[in-house]
C-alpha angles and dihedrals in degrees: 000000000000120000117186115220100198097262091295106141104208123204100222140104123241136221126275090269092037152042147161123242126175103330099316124090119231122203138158115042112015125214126253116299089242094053096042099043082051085050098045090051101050096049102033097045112133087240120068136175129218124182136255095267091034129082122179116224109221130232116192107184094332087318133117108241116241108250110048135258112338127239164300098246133014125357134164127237127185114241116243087009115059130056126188145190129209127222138207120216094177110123107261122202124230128202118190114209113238106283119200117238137182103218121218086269098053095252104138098223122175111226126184132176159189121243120182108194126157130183115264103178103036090190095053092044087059095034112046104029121042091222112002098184093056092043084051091057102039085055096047091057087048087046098051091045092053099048094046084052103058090050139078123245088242091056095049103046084057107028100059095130089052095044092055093047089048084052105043084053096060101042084046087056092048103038095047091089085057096060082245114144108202102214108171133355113184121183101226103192147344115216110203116197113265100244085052089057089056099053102043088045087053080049098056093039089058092045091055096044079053095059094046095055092049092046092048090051093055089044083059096040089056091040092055094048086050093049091054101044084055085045086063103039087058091042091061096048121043090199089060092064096051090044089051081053097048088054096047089055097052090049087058098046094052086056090068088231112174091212121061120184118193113202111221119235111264086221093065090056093052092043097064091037084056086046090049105049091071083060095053 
């Protein structure tokens, strides 16, 4: 039968049917005296090591030892009567599962995040809180749905990097008591429903043929003007006018075109009609 103590590693000896070894209490057949003596020595001896980003929270008869955490290095514990509990002050990860979430407007999103938290006061993290990192967690999840749901679809879709700052303040101010230090929180990603998606791709689309139309009118109403103000340029110089023709010529013959059509000058016309009307 195996019992998990929580990581605690106690200093004391066990029964004849029972002991407790590093944290995990082992009852029913014992090993071999040999194997078991080896065991007990190695893990209740009075010196103990912890690592660099480690530091162990020491319990003297039920009560928190004067000084701190201990570490990292080498520290001494008393045998039947310490207990201690390492901690961990690496940086974790945590990633929250998509929550679902109804936004200020009424649209149903699914929202789901990073957080990056580590333990800055490991006897307060063991003290105060009974598991700090899944408190942490839990809170995160409850944090993130509140915030999504004080917010409209449009403002979350475009203020991500707000949002997460909003987010990593308020889980740095509750968690503080925890010896919990926030560092980072990031909003991966925002999953809209897919009818909503359709509907807000057809928007834009109309949107955009809107501005075209608009822009191409404007593009018609400045070519017009243009067109006038050349009109009476030309009007005003009859040599305009042929040069214009000449151009226009010379553009047509540079396309190799097989067909060329001349326009005749409208003055020619209107020069025989003027010769003709004595005769009628």
């Amino acid at each position: 039968m195996w019992e998990n103590i929580d990581g605690l590693v106690m200093g004391c000896c066990g029964s004849d049917n029972a002991v407790l070894v590093n944290g995990l209490l082992l009852s029913g057949v014992l090993p071999g005296k040999e194997g078991l003596m080896s065991y007990l020595s190695h893990y209740y001896s009075p010196f103990q090591v912890v690592q660099e980003y480690e530091r162990a929270v020491i319990f003297r008869l039920g009560r928190l030892l004067s000084g701190g955490a201990k570490g990292p290095g080498i520290f001494f514990i008393l045998p039947c009567i310490d207990a201690y509990a390492r901690v961990d002050l690496r940086t974790r990860t945590y990633d929250i599962p998509p929550q679902e979430v109804l936004t200020k407007d009424s649209v149903t999103v699914s929202v789901d995040a990073v957080v990056y938290y580590r333990v800055s006061n490991a006897t307060v993290s063991i003290a105060n809180v009974e598991n700090a990192h899944h408190s942490t967690r839990l809170l995160a999840q409850t944090t993130l749905r509140n915030i999504m749901g004080q917010r409209p679809l449009h403002e979350i879709l475009s203020e991500r990097e707000s949002i997460s700052q909003h987010m990593k303040a308020l889980l740095d101010e509750a968690t503080d008591s925890w010896g919990i230090n926030v560092e980072r929180v990031e909003i991966k990603d925002v999953r809209l429903p897919v009818q909503l998606q359709r509907a807000m791709a057809a928007e834009a689309e109309a949107a955009r043929e809107a501005r075209a139309k608009v822009i191409a009118a404007e593009g018609e109403q400045k070519a017009s003007r243009a067109l006038r103000e050349a009109s009476e340029v030309i009007g005003d110089s009859p040599a305009a006018l042929q040069l214009r023709y000449l151009q226009t010529l010379n553009t047509i013959s540079t396309e190799k075109n097989s067909t060329i059509v001349f326009p005749l000058p409208i003055d020619i016309i209107s020069y025989f009609m003027k010769a003709m009307e004595p005769r009628n």
